[in-house]
PALO-619410 format. One line per 4 residues: number of its first residue (from 1); their letters; for each residue x, y, z of C-alpha. Coordinates in Angstrom, 3 decimals. Layout:
N
NUM) a) X Y Z; ...
END
This chain:
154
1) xxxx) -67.947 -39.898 32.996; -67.749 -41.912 29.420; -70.597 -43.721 28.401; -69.084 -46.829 27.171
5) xxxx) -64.992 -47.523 27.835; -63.133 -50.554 26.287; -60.129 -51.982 27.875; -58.416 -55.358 26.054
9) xxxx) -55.984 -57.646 26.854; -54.372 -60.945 27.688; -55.475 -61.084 31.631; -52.797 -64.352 32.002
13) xxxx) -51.860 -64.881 35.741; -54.857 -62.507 36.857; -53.017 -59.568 38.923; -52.810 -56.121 40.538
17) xxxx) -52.122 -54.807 37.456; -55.029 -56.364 35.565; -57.243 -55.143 38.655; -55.883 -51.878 38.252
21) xxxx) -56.554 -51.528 34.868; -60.105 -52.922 34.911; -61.405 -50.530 37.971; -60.510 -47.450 36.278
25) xxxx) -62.233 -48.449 33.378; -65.195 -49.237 35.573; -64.596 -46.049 37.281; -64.271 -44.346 34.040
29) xxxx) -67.793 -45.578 32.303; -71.114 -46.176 32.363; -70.201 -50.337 30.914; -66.801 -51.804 29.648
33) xxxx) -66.066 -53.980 26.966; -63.316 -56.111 27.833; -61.534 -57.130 25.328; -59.849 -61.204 26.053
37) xxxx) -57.338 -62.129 23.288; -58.095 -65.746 21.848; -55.337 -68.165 22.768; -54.001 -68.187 19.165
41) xxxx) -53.446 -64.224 19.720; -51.936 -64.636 22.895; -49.722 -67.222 22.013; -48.324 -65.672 19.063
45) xxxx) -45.433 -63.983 20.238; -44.915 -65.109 23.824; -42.407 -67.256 25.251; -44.369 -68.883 27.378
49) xxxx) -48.113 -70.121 27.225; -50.648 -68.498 28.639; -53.364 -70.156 30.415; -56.285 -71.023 28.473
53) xxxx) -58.971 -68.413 27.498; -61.880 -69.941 29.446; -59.466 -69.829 32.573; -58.558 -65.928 32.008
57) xxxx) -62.292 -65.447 30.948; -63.249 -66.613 34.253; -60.409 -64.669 36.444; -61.822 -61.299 34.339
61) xxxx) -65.688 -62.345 35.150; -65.106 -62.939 38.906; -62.904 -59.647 39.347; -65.593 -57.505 36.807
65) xxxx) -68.885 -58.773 38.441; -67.477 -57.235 41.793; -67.486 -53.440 40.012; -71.176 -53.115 39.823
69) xxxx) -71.744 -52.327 36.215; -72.564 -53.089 32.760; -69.676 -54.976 31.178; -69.017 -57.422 28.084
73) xxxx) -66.443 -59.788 27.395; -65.590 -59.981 23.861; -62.584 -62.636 22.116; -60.130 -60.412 19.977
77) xxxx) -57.794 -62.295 17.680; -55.924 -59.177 16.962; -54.372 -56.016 18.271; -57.466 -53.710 18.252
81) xxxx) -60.413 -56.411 18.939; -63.627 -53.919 18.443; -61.915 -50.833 19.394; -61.515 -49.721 15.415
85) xxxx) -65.038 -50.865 14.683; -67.569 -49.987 17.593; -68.500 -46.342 16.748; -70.547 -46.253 20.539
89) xxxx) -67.294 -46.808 22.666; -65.958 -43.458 23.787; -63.468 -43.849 25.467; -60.263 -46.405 25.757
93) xxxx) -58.311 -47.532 28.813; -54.544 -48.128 28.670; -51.497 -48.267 30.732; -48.324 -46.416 29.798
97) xxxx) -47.131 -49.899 28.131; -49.697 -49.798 25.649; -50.378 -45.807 24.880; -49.281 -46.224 21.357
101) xxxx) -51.695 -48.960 20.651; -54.297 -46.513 21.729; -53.121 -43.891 19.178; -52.753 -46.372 16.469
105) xxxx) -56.269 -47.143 17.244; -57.549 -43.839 17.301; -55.811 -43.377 13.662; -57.174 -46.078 12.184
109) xxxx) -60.865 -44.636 13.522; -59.890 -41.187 12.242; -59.886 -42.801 8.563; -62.695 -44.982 8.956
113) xxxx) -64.832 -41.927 10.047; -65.518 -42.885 13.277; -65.048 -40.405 16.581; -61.935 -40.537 18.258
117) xxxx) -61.535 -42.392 21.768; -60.941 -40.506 24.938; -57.567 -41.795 26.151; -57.321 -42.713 30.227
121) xxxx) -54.055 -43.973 30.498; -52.537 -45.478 33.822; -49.342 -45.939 34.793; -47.497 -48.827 34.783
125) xxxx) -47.774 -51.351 38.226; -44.631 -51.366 39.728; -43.535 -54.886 41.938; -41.903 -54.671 45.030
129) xxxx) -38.209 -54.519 43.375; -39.488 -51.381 41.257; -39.993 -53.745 38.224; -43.184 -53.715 36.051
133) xxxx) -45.194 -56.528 37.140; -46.243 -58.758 34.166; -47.745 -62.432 33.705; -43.842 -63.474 32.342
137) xxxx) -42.129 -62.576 35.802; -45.067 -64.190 37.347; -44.323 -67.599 35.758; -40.889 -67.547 36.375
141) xxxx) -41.525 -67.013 40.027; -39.892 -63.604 40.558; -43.344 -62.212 41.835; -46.585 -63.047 43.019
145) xxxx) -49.262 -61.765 41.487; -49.185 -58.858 43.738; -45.675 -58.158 42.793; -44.294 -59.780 46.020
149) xxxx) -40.981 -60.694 46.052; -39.766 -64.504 46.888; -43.584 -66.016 46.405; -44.015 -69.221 44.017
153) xx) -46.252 -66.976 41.646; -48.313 -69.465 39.880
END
């Protein structure tokens, strides 16, 4: 087990992926930092809004309090939040979607002198139609937010 794991993200429309990719970092560690992107980040190159921070700050609190461990929320305005500057996380959490952001952050620690992260990498949720589940199909009321087909999503 990894002393200290860091796992980052939007969180918008809370779901079984999110869940997914928060337990194993809870199974993975000793404490997670969760990394929440400000809404400026999150809004940057989305189509759609996504909810406000405070209401996916609160969705991640109620779902990370449940794991029984140490855990931090931090804002990241950017891709890497504190992942390229904490030298005490160990280890990162990622889903198949967002590998090469892990690698990109393990380079950029290589050349700052900092220890590499251990990678845990998940794979992607599927829906019920075999389709990633993700915030976007959410909204447009393909899925649920436990990739159900024909629910209003929300």
């Amino acid at each position: 087990m990894f002393e200290k794991a860091v796992v980052g993200g939007t969180f918008d429309r809370f779901h079984i992926g999110h869940r997914r990719i928060l337990k194993t970092a809870f199974e993975t560690a000793g404490s997670v930092v969760i990394g929440l992107t400000s809404d400026e980040f999150a809004n940057r190159f989305r189509s759609f809004m996504a909810m406000p921070y405070e209401t996916r700050k609160k969705a991640v609190e109620e779902y990370a309090k449940k794991l029984g461990k140490p855990y931090e929320i931090v804002r990241i305005d950017d891709s890497y939040g504190i992942a390229t500057i904490d030298p005490k996380l160990d280890c990162i959490v990622v889903s198949e979607e967002t590998l090469l952001r892990a690698e990109e952050i393990n380079a950029i620690r290589f050349k700052k002198n900092i220890p590499k992260l251990n990678m845990v990498v998940i794979p992607i949720i599927l829906a019920q139609d075999g389709n990633p589940i993700s915030s976007e199909r959410i909204i447009r009321r393909e899925i649920d937010t436990e990739g159900k087909i024909g629910k209003t999503g929300r």
